[in-house]
N, C-alpha and C positions, 0 to 999 in steps of 0.2 A: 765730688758730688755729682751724683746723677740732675741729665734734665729732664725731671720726671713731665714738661708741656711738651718738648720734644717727644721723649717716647709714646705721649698718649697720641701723636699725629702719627707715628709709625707701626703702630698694634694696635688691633682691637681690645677690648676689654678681655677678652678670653684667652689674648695671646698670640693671635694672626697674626703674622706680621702681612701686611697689602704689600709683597712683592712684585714686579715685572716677571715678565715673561723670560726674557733677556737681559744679559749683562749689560752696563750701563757701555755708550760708543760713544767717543769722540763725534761729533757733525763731518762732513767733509771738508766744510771750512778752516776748520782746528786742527788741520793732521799738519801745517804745516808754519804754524804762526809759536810763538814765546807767548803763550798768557802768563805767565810768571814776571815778565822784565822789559817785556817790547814795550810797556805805557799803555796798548791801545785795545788787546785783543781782550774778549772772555770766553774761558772753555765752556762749551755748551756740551752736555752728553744724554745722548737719548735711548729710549726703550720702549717696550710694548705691552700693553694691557689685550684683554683678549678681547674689546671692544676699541680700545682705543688708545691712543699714543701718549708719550711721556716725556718731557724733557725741563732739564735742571741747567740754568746758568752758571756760572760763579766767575765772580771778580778777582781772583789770585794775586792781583798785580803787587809786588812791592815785597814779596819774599820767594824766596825761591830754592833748589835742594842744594849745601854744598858737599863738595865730592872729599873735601878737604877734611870739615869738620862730621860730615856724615850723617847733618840733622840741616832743616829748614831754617837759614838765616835771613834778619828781613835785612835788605840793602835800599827799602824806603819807605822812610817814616810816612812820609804825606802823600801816599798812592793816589791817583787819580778816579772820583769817580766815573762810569763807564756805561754806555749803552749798546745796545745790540739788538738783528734785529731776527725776528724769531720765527720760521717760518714754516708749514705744515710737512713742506719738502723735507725740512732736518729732519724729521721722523720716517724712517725711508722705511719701507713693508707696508705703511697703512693701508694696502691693500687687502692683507689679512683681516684687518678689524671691520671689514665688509658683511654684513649679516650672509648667511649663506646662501638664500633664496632673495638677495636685494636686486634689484632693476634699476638698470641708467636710464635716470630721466630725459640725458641728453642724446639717448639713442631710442628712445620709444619701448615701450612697457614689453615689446616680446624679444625682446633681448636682455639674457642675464647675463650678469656680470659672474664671469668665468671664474673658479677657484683658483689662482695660482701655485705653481710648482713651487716648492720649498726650495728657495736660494741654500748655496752650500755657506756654511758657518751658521745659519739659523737654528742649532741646536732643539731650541722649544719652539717653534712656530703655532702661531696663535691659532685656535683651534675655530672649528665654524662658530661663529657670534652668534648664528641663530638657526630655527631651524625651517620648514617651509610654513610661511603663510598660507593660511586657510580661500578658500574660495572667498572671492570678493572681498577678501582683504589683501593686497599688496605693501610690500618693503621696497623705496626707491632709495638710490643715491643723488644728489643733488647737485653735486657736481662744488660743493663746498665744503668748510669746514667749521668748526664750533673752538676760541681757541680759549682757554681758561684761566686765568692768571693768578697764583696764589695769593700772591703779595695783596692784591687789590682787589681782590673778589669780584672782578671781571669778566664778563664774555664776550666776545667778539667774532665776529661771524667772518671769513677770510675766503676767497676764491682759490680754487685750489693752483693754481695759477702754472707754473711749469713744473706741475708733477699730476700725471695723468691718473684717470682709476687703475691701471696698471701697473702705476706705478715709474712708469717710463716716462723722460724728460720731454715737451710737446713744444721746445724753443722759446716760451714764452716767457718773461718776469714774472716770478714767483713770489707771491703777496703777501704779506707780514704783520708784524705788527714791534713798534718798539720796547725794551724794556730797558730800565734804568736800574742801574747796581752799585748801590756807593761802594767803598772800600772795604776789600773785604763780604762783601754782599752774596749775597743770591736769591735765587728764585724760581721757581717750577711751574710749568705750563702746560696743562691738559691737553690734548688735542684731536677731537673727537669728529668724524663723518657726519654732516649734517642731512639727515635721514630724512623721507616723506611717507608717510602711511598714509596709504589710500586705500579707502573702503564704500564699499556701493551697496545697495541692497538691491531688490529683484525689483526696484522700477529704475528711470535713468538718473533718479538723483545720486548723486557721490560727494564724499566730503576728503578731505586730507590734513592732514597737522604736519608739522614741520618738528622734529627734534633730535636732539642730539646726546648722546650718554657721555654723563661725566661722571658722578659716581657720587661717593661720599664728601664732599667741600672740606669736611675738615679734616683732611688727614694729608700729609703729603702727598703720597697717590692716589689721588681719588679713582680714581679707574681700577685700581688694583680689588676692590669690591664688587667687583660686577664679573660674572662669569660669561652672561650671554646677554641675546634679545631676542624676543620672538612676540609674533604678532597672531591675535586670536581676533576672533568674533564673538560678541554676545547676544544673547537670544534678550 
């Protein structure tokens, strides 16, 4: 039998399915652990929305492929539940999900943040998120992140910590947050650029909002519904 509450999270009514951009990747942490039998690891695998990142844990522990019988045997009953911890870094490109005309706040409004060269294996690389901001309206980056938790319909706001707007590693501990996976378990976490609109009008008052694009909440990719962002003015 079908799980007709699962499919309605993975399709819209019409049939969409909210894919990624990219095929789902191991973390760099995962390329080299047993989430199947070690007790302690969970595969985490990440991907890209065209505003913003994606990533799915799972708890595996307690079955595993035999080579013998040529199917998944479990060799323990009572698996351990497992936490891990989940970080803006695992989603490596998030540079791409950068609106196209956004500004570092942490380098001052006349410096834009560069479009990066498409790494090789990026097959689909995420297209401009947005297009240019009108006069007296501005797109900054914040220099954080927004991170979203399915399970618990949480936000959480995360410093980008050792992963630069670039993308490139800045020496520093990279900030997280935990999640918890019983047996068998999993879980999906948004992970979205924590954005400022600033807008002035022709005296020196100015105002800004702070947000971040997640997307649709109930569906397992939320991000997969959103194509872009862009920033207007109104009269």
């Amino acid at each position: 039998a079908h799980d007709s509450a699962l499919l309605a999270r993975l399709a819209l009514p019409g049939g969409l399915l909210l894919q990624p951009l990219l095929p789902g990747r191991p973390t760099r942490d995962c390329l080299f652990v047993d989430p199947c039998r070690d007790g302690v690891s969970v595969l985490k695998v990440w991907s890209r929305n065209s505003c913003n990142g994606v990533l799915a844990a799972f708890n595996l522990q307690g079955s595993s492929w035999s080579r013998s019988k040529l199917k998944f045997v479990m060799h323990d009953k009572t698996p351990p539940a497992l936490s891990t911890r989940i970080a803006p870094g695992d989603v490596e490109g998030l540079q791409h999900c950068l609106p196209g005309a956004c500004l570092s706040s942490s380098s001052g409004s006349s410096d834009t943040v560069r479009k990066p060269q498409q790494h090789r294996g990026d097959t689909a690389a995420a297209p401009t998120a947005a297009t240019a901001a009108p006069a007296g309206c501005s797109l900054r980056y914040s220099g954080a992140f927004v991170m979203y938790v399915d399970s618990s319909k949480t936000l959480t706001v995360i410093q980008a910590g050792g992963t630069s707007e670039t993308g490139h590693s800045t020496g520093q501990p990279a900030e997280g947050l935990s999640v918890q996976l019983p047996a068998a378990g999993s879980d999906v976490v948004t992970v979205a650029p924590l954005l400022e609109l600033h807008s002035s009008s022709g005296s020196s008052s100015s105002s800004s909002i702070d947000f971040a694009v997640i997307g649709l909440t109930n569906m397992l990719n939320p991000g997969g519904a959103v194509n872009s962002v862009s920033a207007g003015s109104s009269s």
